[in-house]
VMD Tcl script that builds the backbone (N, CA, C; Angstrom):
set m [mol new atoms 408]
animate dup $m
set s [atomselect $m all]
$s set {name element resname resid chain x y z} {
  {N N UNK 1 A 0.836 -1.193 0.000}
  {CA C UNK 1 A 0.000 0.000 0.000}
  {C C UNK 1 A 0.874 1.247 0.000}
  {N N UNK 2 A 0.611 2.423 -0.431}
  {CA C UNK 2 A 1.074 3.246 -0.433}
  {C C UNK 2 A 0.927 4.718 0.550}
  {N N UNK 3 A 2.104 5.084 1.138}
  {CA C UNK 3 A 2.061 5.577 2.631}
  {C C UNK 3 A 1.894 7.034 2.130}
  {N N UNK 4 A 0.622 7.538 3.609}
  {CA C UNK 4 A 0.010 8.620 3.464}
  {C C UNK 4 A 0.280 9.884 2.333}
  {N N UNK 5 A 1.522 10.056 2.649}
  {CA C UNK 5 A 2.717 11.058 1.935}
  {C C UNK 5 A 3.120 10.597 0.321}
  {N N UNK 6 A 2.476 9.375 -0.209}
  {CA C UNK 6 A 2.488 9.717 -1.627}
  {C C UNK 6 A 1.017 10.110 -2.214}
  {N N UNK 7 A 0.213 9.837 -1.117}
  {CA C UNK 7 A -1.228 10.280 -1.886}
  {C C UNK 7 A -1.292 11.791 -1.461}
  {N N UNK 8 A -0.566 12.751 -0.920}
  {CA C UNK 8 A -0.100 13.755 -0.444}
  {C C UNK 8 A 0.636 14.532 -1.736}
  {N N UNK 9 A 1.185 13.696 -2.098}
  {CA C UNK 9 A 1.888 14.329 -3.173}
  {C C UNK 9 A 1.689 13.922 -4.093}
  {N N UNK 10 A 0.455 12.918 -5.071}
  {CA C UNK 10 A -0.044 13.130 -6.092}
  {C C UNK 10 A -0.726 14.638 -6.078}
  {N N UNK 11 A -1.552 14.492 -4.929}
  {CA C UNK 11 A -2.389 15.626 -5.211}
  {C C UNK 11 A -1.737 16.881 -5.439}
  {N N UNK 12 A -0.290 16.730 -4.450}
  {CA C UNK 12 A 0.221 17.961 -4.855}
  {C C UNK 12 A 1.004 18.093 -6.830}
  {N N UNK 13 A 1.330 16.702 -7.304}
  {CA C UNK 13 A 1.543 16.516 -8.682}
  {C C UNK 13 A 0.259 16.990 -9.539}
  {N N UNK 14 A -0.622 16.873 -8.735}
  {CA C UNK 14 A -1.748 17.196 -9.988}
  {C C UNK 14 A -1.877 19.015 -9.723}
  {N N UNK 15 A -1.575 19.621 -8.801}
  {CA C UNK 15 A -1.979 21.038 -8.329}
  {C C UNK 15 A -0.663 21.390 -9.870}
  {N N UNK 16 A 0.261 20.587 -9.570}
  {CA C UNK 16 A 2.014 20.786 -10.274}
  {C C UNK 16 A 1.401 20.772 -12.229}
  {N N UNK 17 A 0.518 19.658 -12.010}
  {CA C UNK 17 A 0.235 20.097 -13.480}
  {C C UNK 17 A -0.518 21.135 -14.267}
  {N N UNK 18 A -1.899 21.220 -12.915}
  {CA C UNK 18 A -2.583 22.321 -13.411}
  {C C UNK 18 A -1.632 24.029 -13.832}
  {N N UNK 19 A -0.726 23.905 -13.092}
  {CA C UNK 19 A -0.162 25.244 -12.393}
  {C C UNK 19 A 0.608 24.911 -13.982}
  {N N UNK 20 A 1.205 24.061 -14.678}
  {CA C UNK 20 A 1.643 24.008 -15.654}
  {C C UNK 20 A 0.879 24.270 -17.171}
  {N N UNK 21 A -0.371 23.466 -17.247}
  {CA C UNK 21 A -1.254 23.812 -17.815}
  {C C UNK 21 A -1.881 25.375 -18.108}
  {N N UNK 22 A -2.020 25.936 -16.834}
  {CA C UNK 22 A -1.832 27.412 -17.030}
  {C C UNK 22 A -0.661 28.106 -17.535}
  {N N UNK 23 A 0.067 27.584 -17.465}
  {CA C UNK 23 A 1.802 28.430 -18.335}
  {C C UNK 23 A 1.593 28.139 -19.857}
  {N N UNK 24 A 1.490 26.641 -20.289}
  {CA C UNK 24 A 0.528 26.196 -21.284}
  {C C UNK 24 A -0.015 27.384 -22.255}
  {N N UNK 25 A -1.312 27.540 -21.649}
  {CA C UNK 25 A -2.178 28.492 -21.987}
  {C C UNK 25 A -1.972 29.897 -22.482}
  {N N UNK 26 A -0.437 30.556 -21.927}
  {CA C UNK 26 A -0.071 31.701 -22.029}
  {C C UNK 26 A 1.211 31.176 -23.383}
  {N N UNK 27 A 1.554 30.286 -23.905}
  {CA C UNK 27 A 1.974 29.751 -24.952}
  {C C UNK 27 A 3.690 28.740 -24.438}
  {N N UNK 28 A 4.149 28.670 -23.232}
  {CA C UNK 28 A 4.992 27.930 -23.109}
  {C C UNK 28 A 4.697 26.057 -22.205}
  {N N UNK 29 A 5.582 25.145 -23.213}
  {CA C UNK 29 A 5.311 24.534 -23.124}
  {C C UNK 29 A 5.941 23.865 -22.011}
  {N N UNK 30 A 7.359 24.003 -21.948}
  {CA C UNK 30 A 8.365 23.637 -20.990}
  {C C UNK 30 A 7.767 22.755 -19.419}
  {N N UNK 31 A 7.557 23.636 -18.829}
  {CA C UNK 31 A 6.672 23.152 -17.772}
  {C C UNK 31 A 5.903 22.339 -17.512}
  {N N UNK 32 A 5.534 21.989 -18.479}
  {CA C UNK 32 A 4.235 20.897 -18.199}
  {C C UNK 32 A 4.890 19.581 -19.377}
  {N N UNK 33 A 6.401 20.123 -19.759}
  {CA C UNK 33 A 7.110 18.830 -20.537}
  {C C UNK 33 A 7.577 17.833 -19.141}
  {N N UNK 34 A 8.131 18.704 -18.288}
  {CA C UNK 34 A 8.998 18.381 -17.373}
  {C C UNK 34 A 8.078 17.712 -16.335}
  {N N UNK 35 A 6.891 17.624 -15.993}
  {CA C UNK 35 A 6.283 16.376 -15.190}
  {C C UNK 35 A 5.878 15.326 -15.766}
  {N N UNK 36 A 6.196 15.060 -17.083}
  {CA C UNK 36 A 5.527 13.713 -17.676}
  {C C UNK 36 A 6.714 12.797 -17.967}
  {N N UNK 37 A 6.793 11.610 -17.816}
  {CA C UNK 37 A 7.387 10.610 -18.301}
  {C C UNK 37 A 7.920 10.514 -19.616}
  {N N UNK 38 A 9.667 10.606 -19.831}
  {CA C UNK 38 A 9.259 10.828 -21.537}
  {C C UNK 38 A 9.894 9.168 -21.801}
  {N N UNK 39 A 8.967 8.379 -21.380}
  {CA C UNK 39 A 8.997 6.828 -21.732}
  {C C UNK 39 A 8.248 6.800 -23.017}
  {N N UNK 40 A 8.337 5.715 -23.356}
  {CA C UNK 40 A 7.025 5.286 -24.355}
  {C C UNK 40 A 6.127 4.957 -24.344}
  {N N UNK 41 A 6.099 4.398 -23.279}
  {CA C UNK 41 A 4.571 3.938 -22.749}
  {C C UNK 41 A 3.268 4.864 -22.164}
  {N N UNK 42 A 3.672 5.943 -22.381}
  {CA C UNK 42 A 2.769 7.209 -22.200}
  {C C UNK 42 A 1.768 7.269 -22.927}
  {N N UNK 43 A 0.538 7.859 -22.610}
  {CA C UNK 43 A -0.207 8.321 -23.129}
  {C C UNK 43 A -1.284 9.042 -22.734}
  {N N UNK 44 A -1.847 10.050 -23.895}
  {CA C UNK 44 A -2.726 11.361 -23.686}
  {C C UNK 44 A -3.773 11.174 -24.550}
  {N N UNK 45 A -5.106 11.609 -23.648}
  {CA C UNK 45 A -6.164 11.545 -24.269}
  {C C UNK 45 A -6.700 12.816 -24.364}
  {N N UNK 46 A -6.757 13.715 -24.736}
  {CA C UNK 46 A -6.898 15.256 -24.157}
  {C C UNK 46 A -8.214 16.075 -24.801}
  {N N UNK 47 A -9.001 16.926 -24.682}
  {CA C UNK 47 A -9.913 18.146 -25.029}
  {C C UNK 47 A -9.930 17.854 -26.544}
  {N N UNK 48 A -8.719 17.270 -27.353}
  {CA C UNK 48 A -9.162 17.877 -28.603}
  {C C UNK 48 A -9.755 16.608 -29.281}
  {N N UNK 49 A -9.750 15.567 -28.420}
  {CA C UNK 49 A -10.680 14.238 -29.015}
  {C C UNK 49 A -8.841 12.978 -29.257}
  {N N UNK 50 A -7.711 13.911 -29.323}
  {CA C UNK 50 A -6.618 12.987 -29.619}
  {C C UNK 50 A -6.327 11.758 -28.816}
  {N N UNK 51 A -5.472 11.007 -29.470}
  {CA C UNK 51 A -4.898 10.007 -28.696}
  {C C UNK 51 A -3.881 9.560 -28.996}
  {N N UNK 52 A -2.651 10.157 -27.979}
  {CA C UNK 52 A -1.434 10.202 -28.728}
  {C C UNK 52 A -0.684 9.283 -27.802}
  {N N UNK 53 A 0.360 8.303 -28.181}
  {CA C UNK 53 A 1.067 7.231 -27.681}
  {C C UNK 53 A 2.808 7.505 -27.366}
  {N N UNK 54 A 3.359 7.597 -26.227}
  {CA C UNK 54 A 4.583 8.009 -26.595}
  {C C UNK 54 A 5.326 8.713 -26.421}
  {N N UNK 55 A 5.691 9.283 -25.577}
  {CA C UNK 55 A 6.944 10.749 -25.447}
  {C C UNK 55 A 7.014 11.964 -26.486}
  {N N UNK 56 A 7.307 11.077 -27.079}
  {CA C UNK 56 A 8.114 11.799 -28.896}
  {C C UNK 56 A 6.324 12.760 -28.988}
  {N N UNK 57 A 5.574 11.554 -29.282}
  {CA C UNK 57 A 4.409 11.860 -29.815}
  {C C UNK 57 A 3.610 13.424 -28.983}
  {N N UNK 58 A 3.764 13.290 -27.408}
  {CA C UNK 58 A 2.791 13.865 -26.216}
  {C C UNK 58 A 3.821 15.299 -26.389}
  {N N UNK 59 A 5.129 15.147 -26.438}
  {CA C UNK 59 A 5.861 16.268 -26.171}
  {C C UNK 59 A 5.434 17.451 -27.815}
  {N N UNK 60 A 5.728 17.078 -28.731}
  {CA C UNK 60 A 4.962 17.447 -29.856}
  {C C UNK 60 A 3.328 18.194 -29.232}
  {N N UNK 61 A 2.579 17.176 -28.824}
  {CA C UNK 61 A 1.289 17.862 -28.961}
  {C C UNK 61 A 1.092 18.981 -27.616}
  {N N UNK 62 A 1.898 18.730 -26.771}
  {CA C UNK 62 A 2.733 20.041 -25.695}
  {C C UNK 62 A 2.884 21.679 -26.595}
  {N N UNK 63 A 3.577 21.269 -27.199}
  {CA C UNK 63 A 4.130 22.170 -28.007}
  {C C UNK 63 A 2.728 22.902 -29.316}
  {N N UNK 64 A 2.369 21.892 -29.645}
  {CA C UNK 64 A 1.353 22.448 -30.849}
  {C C UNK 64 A 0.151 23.221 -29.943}
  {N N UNK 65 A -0.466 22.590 -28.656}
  {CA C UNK 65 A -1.190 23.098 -27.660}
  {C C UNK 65 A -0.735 24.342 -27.145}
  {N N UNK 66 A 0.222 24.856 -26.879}
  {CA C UNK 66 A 0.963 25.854 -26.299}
  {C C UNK 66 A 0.791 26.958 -27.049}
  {N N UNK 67 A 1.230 26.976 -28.724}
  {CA C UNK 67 A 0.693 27.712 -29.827}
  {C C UNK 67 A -0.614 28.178 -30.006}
  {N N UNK 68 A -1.595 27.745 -28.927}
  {CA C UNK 68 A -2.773 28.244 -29.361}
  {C C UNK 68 A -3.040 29.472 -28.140}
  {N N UNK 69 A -2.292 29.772 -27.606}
  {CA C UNK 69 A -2.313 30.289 -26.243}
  {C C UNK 69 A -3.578 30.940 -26.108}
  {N N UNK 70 A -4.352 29.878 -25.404}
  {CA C UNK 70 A -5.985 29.420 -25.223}
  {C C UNK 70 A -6.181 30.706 -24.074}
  {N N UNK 71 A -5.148 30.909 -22.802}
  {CA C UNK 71 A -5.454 31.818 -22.169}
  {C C UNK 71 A -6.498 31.373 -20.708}
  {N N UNK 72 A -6.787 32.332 -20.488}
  {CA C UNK 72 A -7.454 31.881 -19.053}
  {C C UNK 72 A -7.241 30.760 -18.121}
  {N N UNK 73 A -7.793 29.766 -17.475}
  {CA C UNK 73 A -6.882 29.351 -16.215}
  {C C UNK 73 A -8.028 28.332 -15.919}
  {N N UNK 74 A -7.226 26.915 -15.225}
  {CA C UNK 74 A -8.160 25.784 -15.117}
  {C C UNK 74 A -7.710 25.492 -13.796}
  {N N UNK 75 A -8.202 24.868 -12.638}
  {CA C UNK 75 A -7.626 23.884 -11.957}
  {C C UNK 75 A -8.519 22.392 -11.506}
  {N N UNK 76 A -7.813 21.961 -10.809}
  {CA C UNK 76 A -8.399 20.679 -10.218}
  {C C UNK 76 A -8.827 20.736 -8.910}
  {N N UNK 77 A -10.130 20.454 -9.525}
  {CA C UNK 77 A -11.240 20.345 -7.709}
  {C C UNK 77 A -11.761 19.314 -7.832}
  {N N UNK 78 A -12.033 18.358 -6.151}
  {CA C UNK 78 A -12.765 17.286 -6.034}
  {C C UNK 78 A -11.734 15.388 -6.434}
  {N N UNK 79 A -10.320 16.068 -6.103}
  {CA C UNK 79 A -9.247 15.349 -6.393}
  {C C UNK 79 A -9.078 13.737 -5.843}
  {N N UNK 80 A -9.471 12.543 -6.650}
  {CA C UNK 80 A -9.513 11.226 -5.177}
  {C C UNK 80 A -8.088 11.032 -6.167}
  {N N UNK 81 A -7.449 10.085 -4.866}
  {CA C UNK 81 A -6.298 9.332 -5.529}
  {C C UNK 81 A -6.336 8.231 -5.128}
  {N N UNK 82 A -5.828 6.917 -5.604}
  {CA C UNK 82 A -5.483 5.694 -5.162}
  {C C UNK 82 A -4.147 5.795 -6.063}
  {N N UNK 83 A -3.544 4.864 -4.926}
  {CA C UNK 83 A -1.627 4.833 -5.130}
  {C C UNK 83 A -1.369 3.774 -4.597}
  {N N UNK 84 A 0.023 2.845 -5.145}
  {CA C UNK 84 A 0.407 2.066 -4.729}
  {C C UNK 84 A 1.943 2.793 -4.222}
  {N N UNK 85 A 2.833 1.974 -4.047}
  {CA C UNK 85 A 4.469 2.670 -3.673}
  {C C UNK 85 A 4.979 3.032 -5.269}
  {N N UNK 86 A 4.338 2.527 -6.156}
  {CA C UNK 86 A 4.787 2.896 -7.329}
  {C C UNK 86 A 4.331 3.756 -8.831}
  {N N UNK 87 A 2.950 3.586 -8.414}
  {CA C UNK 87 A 1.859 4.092 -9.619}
  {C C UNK 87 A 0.704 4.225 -9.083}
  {N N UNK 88 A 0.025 6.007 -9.183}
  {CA C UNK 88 A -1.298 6.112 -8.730}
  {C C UNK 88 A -2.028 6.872 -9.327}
  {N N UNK 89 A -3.132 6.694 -9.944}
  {CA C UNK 89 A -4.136 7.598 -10.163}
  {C C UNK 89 A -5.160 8.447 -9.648}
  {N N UNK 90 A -4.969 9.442 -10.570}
  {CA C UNK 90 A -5.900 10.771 -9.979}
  {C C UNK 90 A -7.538 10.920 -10.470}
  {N N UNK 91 A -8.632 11.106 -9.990}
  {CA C UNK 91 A -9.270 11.442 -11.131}
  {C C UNK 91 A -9.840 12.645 -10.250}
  {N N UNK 92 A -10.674 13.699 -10.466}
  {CA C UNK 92 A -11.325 14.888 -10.563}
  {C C UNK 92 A -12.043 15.579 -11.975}
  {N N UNK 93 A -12.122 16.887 -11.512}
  {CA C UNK 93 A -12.206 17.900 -12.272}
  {C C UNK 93 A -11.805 18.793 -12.406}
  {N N UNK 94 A -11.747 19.294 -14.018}
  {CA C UNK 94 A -11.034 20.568 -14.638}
  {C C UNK 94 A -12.287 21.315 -14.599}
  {N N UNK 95 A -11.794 22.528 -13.952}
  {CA C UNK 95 A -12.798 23.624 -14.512}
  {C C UNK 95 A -12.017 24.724 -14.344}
  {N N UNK 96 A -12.534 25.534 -14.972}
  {CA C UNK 96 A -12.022 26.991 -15.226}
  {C C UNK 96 A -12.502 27.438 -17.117}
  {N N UNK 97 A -11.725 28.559 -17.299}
  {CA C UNK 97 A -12.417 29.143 -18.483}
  {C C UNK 97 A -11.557 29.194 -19.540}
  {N N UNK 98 A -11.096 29.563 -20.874}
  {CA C UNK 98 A -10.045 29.341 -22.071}
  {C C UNK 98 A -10.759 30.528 -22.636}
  {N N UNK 99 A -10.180 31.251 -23.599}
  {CA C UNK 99 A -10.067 32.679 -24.209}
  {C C UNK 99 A -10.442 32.159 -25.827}
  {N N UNK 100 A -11.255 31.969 -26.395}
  {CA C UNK 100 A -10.965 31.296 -27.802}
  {C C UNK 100 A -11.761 32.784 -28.664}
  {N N UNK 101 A -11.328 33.186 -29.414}
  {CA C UNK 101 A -11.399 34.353 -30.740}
  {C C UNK 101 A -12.353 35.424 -29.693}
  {N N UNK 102 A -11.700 35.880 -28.893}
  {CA C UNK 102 A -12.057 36.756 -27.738}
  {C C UNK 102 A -13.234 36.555 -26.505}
  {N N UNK 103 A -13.542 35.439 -26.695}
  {CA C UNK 103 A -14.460 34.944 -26.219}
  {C C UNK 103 A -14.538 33.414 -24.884}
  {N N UNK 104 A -15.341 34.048 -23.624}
  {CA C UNK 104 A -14.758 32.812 -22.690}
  {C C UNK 104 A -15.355 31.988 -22.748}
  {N N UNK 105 A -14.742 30.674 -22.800}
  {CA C UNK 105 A -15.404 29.590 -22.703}
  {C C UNK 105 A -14.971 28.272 -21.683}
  {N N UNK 106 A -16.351 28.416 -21.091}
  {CA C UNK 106 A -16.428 27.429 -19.745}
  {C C UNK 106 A -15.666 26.200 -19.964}
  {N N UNK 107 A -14.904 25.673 -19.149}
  {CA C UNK 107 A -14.548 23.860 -18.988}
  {C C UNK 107 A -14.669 23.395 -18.084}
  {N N UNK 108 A -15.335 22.319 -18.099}
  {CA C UNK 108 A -15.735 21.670 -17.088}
  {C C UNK 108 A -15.563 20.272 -17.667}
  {N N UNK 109 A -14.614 19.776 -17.340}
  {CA C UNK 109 A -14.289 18.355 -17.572}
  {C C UNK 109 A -13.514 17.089 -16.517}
  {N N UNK 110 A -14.238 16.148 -16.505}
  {CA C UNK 110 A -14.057 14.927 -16.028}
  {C C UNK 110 A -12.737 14.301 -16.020}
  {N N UNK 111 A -11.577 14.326 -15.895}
  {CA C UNK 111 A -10.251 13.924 -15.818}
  {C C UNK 111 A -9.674 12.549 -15.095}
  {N N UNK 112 A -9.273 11.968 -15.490}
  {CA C UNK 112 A -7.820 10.952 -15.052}
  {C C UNK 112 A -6.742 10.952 -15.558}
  {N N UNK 113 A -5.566 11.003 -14.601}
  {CA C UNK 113 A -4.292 11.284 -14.729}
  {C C UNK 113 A -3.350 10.287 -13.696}
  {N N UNK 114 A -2.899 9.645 -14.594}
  {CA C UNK 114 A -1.902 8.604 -14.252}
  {C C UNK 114 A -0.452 8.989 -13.967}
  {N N UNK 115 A -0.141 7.908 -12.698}
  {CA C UNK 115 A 1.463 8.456 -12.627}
  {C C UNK 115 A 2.603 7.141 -11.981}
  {N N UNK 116 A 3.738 7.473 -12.688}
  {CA C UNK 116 A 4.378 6.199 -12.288}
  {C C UNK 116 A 5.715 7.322 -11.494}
  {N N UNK 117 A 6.232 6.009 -10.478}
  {CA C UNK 117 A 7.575 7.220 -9.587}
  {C C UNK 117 A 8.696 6.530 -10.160}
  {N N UNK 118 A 9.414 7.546 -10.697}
  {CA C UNK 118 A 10.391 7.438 -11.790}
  {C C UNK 118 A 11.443 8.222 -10.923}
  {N N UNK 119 A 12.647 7.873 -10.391}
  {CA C UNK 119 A 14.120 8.147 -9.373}
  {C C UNK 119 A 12.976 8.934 -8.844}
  {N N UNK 120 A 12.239 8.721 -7.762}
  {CA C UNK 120 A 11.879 9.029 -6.599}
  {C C UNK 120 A 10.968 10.553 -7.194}
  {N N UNK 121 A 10.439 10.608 -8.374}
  {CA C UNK 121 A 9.462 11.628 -8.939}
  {C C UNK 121 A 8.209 11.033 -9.104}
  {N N UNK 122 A 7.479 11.276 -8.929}
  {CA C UNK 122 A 6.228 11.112 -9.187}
  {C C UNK 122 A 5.967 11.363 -10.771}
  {N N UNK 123 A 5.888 11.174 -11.794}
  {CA C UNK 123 A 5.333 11.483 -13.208}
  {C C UNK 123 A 4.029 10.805 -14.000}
  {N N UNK 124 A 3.709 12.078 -14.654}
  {CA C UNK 124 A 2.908 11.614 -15.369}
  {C C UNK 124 A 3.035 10.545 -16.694}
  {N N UNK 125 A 2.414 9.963 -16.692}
  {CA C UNK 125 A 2.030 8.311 -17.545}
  {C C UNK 125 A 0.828 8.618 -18.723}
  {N N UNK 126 A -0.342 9.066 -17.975}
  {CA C UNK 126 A -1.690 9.144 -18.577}
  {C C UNK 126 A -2.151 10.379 -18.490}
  {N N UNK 127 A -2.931 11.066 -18.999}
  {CA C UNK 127 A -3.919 11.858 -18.978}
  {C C UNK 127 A -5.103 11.990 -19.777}
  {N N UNK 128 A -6.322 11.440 -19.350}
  {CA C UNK 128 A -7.582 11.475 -20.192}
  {C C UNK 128 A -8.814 12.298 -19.640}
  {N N UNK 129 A -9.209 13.476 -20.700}
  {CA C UNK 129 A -10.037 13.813 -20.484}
  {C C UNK 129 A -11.595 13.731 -21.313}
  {N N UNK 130 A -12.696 14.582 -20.980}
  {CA C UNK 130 A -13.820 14.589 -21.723}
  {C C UNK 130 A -13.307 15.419 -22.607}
  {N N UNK 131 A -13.590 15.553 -24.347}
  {CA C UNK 131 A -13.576 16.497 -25.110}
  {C C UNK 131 A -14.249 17.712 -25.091}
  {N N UNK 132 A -13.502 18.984 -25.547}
  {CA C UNK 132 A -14.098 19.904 -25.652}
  {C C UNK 132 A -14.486 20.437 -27.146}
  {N N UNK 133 A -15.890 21.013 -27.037}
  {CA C UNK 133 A -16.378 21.485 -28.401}
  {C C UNK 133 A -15.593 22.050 -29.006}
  {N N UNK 134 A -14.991 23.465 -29.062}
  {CA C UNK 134 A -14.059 24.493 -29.286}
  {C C UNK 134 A -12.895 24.220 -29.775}
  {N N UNK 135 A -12.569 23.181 -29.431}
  {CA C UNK 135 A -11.163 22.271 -29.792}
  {C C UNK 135 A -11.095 21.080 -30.216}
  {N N UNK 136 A -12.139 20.364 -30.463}
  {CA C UNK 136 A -12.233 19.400 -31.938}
  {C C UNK 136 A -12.266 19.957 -33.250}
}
mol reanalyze $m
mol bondsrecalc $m
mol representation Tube
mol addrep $m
């Protein structure tokens, strides 16, 4: 089982991504490269309906996401985790708002986010969310 202090610090990994996700938004990607796993066995399911497999692949769509600098600000509320000593998942919700052709638009989406501890880091593995209209 996994002791108090890593389900302590998923949650604080997931606060780590949102807070990245918002940098994201303002067009840099960096930040939110640096908590994910750049294994291969990764993968992202994200807002725009994608499903991308892979490091190579997720770090790319980092980058193409970043370019749209969507703007406004999301976080995670309503956070459960289950963890083992090695791999635990998050699920909650995203909400907050995105800036699209001057205009705000609500998110409110359903999330899971996977993580494996890689030299004593916690990283991200998975991330799947509900799609958003605006971005299909």
């Amino acid at each position: 089982h996994a002791a108090t202090g890593d389900t302590a610090a998923i949650e604080t990994a997931v606060v780590k991504f949102h807070d990245a996700l918002n940098v994201l938004f303002k067009g840099d990607s960096d930040p939110m490269k640096t908590l994910w796993s750049h294994a291969n066995d990764t993968t992202y399911m994200g807002p725009m309906g994608d499903f991308d497999t892979g490091w190579s692949a997720i770090s790319s769509l980092w980058d193409e996401q970043a370019t749209l600098k969507l703007g406004g600000k999301v976080i995670a509320e309503n956070i459960h985790v289950a963890a083992s000593p090695s791999l635990a998942v998050a699920h909650y919700m995203e909400r907050g708002s995105n800036i699209v052709d001057g205009k705000e638009q609500k998110v409110s989406l359903r999330t899971t986010t996977t993580f494996r501890k890689e030299k004593c880091l916690w990283k991200v593995i998975g991330h799947h969310t509900d799609t958003l209209p605006y971005l299909e």
